[in-house]
PDB file as gemmi writes it, atoms N, CA and C in Angstrom:
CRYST1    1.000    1.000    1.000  90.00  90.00  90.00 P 1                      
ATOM      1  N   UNK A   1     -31.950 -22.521 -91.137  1.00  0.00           N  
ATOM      2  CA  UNK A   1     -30.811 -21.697 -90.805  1.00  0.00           C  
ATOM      3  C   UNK A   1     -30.212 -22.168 -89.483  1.00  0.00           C  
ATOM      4  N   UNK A   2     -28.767 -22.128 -89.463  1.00  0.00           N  
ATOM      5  CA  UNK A   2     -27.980 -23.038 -88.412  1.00  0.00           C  
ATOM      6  C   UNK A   2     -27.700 -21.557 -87.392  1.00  0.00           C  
ATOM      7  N   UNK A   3     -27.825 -21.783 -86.125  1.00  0.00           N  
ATOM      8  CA  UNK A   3     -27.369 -20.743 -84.988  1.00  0.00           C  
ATOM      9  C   UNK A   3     -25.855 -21.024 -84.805  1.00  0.00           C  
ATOM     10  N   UNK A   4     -24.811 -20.152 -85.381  1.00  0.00           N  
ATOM     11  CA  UNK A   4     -23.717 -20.774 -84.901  1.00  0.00           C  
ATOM     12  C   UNK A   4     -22.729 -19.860 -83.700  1.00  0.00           C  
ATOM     13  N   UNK A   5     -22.237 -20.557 -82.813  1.00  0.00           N  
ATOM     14  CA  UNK A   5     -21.194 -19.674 -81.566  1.00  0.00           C  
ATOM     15  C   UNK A   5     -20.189 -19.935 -81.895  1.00  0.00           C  
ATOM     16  N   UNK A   6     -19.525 -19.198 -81.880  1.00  0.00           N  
ATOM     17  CA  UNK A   6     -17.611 -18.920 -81.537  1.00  0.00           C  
ATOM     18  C   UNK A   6     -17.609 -18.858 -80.494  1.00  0.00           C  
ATOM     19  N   UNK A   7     -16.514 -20.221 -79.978  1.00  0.00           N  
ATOM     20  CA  UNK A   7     -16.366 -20.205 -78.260  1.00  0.00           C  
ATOM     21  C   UNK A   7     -14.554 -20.597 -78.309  1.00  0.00           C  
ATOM     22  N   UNK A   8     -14.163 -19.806 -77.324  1.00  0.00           N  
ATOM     23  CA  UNK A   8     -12.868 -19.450 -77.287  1.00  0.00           C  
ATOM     24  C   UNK A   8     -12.660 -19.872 -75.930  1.00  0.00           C  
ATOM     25  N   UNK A   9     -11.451 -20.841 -75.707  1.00  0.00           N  
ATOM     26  CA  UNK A   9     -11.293 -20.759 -74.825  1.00  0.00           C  
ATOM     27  C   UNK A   9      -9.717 -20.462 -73.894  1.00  0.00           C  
ATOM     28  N   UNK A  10      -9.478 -19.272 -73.250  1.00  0.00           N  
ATOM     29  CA  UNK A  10      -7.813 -18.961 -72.740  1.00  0.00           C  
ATOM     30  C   UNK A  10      -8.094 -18.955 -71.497  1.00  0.00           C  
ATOM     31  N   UNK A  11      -6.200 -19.205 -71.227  1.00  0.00           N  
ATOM     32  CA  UNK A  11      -5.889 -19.541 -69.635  1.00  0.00           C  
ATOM     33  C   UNK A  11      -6.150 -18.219 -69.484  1.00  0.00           C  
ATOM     34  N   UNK A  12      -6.166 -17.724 -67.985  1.00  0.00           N  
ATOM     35  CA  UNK A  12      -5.783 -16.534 -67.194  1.00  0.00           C  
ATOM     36  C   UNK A  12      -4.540 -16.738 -66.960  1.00  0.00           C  
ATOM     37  N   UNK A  13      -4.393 -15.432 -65.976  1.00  0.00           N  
ATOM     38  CA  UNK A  13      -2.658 -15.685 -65.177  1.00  0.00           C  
ATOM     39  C   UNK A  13      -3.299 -15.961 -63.963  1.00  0.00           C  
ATOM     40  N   UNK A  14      -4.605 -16.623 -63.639  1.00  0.00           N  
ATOM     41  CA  UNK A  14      -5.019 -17.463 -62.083  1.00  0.00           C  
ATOM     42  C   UNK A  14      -4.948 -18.726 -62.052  1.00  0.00           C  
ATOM     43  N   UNK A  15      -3.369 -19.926 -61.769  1.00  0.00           N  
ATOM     44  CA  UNK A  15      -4.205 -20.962 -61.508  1.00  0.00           C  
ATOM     45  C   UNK A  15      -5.094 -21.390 -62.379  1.00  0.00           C  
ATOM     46  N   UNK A  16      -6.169 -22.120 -62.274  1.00  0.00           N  
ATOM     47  CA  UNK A  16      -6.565 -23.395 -63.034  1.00  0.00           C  
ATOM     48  C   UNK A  16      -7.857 -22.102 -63.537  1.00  0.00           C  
ATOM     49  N   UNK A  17      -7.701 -21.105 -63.604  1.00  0.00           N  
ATOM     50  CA  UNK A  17      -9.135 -20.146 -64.568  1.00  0.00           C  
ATOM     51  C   UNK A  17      -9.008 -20.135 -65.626  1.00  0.00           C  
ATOM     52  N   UNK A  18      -9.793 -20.096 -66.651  1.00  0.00           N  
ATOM     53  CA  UNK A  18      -9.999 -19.682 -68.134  1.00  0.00           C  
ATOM     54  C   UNK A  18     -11.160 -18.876 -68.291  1.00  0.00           C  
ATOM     55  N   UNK A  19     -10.541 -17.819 -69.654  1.00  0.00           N  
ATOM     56  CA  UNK A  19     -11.622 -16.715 -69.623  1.00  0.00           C  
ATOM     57  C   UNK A  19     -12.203 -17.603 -70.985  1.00  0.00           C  
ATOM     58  N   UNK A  20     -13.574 -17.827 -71.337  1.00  0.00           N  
ATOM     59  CA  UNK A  20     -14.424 -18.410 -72.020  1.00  0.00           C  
ATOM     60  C   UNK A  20     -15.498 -17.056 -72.458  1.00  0.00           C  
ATOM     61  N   UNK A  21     -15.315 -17.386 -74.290  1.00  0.00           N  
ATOM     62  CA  UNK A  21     -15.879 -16.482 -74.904  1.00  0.00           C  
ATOM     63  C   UNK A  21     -16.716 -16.856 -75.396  1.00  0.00           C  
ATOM     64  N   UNK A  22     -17.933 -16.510 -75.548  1.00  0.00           N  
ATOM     65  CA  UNK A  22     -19.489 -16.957 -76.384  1.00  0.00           C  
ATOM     66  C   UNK A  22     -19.844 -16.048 -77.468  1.00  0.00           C  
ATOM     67  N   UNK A  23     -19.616 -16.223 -78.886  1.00  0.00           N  
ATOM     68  CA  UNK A  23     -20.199 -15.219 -79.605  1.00  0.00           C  
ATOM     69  C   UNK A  23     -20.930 -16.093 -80.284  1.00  0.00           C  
ATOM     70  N   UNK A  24     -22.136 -14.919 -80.022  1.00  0.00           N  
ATOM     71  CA  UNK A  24     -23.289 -15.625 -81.605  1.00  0.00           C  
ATOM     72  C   UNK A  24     -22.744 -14.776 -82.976  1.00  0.00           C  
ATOM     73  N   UNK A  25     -22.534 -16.013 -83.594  1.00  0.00           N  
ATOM     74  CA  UNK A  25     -22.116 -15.269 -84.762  1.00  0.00           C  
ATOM     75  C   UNK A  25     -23.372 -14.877 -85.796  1.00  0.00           C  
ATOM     76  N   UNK A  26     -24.482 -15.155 -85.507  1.00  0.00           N  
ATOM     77  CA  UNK A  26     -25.618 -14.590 -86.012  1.00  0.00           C  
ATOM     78  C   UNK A  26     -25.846 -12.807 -85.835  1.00  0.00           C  
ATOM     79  N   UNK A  27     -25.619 -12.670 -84.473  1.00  0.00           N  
ATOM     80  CA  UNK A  27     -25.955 -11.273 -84.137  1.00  0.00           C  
ATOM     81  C   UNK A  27     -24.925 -10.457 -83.766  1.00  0.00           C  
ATOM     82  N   UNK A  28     -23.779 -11.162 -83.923  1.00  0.00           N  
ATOM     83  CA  UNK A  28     -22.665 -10.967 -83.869  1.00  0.00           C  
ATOM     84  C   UNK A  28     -22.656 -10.186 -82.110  1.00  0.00           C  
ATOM     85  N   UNK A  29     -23.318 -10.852 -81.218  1.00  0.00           N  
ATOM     86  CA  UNK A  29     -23.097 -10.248 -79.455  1.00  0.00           C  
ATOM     87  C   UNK A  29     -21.957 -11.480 -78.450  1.00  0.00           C  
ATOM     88  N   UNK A  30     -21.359 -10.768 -78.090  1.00  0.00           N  
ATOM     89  CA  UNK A  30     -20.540 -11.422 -77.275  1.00  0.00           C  
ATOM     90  C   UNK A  30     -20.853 -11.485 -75.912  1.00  0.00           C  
ATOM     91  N   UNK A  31     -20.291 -12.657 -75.292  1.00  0.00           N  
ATOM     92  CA  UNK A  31     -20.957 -12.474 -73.956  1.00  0.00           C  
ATOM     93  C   UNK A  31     -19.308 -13.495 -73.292  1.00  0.00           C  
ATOM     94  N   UNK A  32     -18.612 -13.041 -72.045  1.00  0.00           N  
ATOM     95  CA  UNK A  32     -17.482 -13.629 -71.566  1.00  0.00           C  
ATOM     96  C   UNK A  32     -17.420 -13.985 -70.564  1.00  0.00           C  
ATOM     97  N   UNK A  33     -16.545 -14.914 -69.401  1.00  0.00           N  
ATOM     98  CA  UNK A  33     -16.958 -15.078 -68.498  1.00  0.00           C  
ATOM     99  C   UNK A  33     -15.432 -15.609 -67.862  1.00  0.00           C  
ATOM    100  N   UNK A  34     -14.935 -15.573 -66.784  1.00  0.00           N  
ATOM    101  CA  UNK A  34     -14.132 -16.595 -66.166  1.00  0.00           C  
ATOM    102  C   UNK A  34     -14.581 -17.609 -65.461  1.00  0.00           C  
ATOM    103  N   UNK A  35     -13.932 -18.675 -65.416  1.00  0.00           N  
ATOM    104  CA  UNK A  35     -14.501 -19.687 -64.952  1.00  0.00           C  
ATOM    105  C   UNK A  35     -13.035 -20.445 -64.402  1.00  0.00           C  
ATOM    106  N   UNK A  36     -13.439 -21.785 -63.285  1.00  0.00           N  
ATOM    107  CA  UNK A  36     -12.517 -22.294 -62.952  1.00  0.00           C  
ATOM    108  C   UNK A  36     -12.671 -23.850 -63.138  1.00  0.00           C  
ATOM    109  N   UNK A  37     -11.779 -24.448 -63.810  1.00  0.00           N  
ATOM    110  CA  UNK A  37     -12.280 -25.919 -64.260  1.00  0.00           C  
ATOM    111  C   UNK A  37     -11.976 -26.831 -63.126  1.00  0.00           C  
ATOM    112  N   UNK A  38     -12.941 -27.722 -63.084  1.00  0.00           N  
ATOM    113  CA  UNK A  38     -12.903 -28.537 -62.413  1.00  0.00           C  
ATOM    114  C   UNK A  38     -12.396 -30.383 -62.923  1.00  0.00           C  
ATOM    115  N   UNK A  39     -12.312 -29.793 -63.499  1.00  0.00           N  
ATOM    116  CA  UNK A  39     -11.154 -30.807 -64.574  1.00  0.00           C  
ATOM    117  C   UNK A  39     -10.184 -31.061 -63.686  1.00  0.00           C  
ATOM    118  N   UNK A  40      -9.196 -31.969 -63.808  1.00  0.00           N  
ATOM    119  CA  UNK A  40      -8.454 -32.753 -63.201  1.00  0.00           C  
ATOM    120  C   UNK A  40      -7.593 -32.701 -64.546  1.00  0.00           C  
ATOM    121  N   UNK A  41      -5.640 -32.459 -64.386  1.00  0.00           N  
ATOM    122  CA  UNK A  41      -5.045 -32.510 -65.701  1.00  0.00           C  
ATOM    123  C   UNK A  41      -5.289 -34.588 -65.725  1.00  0.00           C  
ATOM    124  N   UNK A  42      -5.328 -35.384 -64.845  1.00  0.00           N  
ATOM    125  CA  UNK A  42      -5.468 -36.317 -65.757  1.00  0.00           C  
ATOM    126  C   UNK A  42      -7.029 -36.595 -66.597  1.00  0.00           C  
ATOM    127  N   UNK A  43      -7.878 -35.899 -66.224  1.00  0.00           N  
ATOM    128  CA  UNK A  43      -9.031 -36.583 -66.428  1.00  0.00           C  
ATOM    129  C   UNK A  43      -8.898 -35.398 -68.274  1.00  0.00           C  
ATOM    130  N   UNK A  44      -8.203 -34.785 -68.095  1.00  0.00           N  
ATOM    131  CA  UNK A  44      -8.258 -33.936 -69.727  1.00  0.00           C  
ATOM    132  C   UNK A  44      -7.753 -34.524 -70.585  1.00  0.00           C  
ATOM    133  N   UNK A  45      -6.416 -35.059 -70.191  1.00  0.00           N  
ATOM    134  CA  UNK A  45      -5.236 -36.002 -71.046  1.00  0.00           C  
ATOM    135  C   UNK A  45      -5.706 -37.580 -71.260  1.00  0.00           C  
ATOM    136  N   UNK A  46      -6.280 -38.167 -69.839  1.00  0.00           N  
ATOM    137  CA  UNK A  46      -6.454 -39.580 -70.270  1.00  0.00           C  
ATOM    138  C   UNK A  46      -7.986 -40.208 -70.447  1.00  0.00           C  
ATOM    139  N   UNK A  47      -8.566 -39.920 -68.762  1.00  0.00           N  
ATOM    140  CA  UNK A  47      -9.624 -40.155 -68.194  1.00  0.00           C  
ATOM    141  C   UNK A  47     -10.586 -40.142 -69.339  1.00  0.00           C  
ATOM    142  N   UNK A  48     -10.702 -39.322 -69.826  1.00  0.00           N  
ATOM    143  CA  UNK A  48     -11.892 -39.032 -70.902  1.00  0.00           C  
ATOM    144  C   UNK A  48     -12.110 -40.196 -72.233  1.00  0.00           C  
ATOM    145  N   UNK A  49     -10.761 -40.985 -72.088  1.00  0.00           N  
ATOM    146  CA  UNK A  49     -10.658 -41.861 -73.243  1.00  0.00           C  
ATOM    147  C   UNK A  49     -11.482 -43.038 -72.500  1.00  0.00           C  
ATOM    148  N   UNK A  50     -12.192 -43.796 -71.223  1.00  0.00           N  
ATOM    149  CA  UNK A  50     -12.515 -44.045 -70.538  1.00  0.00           C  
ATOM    150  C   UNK A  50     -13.998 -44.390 -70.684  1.00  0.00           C  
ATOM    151  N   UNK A  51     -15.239 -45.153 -71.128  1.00  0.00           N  
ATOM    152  CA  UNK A  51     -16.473 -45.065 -71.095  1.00  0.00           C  
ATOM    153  C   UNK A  51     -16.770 -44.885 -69.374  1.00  0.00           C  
ATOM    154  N   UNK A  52     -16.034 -45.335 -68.734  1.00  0.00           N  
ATOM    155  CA  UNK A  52     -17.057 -45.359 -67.303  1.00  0.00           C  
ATOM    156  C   UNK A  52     -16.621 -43.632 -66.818  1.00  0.00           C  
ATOM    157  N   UNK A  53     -15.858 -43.178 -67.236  1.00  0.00           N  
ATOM    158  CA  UNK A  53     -15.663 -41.814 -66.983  1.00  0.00           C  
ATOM    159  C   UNK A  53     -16.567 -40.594 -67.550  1.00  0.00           C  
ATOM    160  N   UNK A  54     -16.695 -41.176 -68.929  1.00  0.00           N  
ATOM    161  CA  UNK A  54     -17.314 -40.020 -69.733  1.00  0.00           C  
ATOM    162  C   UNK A  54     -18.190 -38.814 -69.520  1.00  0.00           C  
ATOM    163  N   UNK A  55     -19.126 -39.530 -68.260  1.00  0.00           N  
ATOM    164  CA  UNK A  55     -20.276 -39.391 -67.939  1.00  0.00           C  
ATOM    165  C   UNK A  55     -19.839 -38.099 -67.011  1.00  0.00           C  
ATOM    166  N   UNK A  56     -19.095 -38.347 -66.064  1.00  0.00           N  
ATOM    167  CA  UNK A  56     -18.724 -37.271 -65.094  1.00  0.00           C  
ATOM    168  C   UNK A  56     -17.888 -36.308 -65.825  1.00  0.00           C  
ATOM    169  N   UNK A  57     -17.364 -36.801 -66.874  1.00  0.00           N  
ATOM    170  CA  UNK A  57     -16.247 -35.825 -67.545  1.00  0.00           C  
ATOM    171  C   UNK A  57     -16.882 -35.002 -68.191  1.00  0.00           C  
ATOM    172  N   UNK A  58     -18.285 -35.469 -68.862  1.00  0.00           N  
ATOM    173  CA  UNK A  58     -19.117 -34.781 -69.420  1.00  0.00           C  
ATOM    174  C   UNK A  58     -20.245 -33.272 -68.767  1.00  0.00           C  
ATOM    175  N   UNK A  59     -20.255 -34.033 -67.704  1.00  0.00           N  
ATOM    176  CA  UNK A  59     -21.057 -32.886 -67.133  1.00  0.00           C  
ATOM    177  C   UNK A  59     -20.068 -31.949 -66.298  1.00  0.00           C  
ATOM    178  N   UNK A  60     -18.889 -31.891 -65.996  1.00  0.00           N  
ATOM    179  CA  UNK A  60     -17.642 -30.766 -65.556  1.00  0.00           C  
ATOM    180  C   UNK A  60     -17.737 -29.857 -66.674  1.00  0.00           C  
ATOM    181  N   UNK A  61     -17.493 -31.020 -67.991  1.00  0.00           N  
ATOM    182  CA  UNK A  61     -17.380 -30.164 -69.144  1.00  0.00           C  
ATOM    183  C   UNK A  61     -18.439 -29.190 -69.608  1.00  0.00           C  
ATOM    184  N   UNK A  62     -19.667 -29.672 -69.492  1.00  0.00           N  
ATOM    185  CA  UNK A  62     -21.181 -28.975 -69.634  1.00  0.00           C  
ATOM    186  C   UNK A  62     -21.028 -27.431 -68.301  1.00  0.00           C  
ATOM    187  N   UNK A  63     -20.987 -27.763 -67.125  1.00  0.00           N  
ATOM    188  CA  UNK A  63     -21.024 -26.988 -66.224  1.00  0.00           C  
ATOM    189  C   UNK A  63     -19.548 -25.439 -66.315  1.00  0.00           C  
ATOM    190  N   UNK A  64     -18.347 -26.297 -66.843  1.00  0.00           N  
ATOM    191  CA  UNK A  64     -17.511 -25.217 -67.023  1.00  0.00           C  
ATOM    192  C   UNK A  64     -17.847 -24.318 -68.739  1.00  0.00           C  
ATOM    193  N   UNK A  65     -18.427 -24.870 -69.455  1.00  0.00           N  
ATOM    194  CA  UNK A  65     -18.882 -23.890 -70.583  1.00  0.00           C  
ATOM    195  C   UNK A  65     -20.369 -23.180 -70.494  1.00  0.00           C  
ATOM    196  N   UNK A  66     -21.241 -23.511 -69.629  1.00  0.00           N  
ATOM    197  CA  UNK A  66     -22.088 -23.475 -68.900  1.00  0.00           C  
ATOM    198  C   UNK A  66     -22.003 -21.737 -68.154  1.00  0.00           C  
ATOM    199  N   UNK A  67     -21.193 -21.817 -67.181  1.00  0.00           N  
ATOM    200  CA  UNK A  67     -21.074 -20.554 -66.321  1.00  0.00           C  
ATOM    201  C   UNK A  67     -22.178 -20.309 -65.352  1.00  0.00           C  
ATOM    202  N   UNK A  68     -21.839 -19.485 -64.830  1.00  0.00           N  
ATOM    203  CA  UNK A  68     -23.189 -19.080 -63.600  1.00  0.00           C  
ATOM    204  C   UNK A  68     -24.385 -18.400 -64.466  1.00  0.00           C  
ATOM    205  N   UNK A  69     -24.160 -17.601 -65.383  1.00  0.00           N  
ATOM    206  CA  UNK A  69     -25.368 -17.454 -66.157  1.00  0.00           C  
ATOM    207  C   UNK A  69     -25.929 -18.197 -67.289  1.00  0.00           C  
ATOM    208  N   UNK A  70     -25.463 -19.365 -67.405  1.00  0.00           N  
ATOM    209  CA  UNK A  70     -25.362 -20.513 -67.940  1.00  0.00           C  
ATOM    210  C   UNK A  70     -25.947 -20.308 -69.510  1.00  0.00           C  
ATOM    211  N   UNK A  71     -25.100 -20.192 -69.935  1.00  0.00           N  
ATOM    212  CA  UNK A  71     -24.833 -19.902 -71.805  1.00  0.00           C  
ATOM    213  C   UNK A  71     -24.904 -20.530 -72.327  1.00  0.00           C  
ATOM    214  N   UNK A  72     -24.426 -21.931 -72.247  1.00  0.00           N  
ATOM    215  CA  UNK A  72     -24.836 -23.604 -73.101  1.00  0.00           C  
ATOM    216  C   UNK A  72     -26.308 -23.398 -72.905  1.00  0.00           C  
ATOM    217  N   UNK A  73     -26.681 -23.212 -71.754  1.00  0.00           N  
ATOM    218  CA  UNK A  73     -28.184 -23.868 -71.736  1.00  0.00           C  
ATOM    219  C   UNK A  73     -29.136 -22.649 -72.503  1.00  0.00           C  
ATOM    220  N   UNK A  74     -28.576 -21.083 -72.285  1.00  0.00           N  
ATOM    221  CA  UNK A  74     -29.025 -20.332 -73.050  1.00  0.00           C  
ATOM    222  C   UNK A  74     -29.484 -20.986 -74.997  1.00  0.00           C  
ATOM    223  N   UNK A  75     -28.222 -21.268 -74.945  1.00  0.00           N  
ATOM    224  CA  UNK A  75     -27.520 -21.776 -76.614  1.00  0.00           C  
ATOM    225  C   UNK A  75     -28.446 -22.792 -77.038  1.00  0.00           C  
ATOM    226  N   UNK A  76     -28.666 -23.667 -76.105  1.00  0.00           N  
ATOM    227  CA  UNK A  76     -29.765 -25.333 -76.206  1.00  0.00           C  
ATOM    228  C   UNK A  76     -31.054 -24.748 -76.489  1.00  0.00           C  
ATOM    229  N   UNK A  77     -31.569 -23.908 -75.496  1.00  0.00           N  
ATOM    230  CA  UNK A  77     -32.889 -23.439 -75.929  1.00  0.00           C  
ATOM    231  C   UNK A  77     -33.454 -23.080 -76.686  1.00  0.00           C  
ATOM    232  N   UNK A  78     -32.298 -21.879 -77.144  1.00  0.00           N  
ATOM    233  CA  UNK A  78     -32.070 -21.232 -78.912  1.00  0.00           C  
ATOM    234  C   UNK A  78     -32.784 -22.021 -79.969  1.00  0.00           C  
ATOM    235  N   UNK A  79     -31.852 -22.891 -79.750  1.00  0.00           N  
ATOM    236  CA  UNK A  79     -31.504 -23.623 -80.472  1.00  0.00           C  
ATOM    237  C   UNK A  79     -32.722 -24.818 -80.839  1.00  0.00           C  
ATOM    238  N   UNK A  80     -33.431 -24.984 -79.741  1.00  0.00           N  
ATOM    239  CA  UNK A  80     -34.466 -26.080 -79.523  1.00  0.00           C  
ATOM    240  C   UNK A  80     -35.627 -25.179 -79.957  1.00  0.00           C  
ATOM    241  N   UNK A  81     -35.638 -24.306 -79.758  1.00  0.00           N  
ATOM    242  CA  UNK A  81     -36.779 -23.327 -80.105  1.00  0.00           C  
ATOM    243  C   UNK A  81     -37.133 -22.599 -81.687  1.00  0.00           C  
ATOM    244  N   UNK A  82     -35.803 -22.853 -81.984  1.00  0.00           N  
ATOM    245  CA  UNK A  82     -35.836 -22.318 -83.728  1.00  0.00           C  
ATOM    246  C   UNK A  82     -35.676 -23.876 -84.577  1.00  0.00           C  
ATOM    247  N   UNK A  83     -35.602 -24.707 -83.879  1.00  0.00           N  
ATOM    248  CA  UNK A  83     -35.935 -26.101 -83.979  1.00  0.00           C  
ATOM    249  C   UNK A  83     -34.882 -27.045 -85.098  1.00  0.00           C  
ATOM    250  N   UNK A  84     -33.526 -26.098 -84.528  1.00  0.00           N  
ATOM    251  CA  UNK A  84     -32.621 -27.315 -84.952  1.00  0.00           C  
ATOM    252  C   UNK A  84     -31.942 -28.114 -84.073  1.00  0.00           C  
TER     253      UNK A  84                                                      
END                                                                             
């Protein structure tokens, strides 16, 4: 059996914030968060097409879906633990 999330992601009316939504659609619990990307508009549009970039683009990207109570890594564990 696959763990699956609905993750949503909208601007605010702050500047560079987005409110980021986590639902397990298993248990159907939501959990939300604002966050502020540290993204760069070129590194969204171009940078990323880039191998020597990826790497840093990757972990902004990990850290802004991530959050301070950090929900990816919640999600990984899940996930590693019911062993898919």
């Amino acid at each position: 059996m696959s763990i699956i999330y609905n993750v949503t992601i909208d601007p605010t009316d702050t500047g560079n914030r987005f409110r980021i939504t986590w639902q397990n659609m298993e248990t159907n619990t939501v959990n939300f968060f604002d966050q502020e990307s540290e993204m760069t508009e070129e590194e969204t549009q171009r940078l990323w097409q880039w191998p020597q970039c990826q790497l840093s683009i990757g972990r902004k990207l990990f850290r802004f879906l991530d959050g301070d109570l950090h929900y990816f890594q919640q999600a990984l564990k899940r996930a590693n633990y019911m062993g898919y």
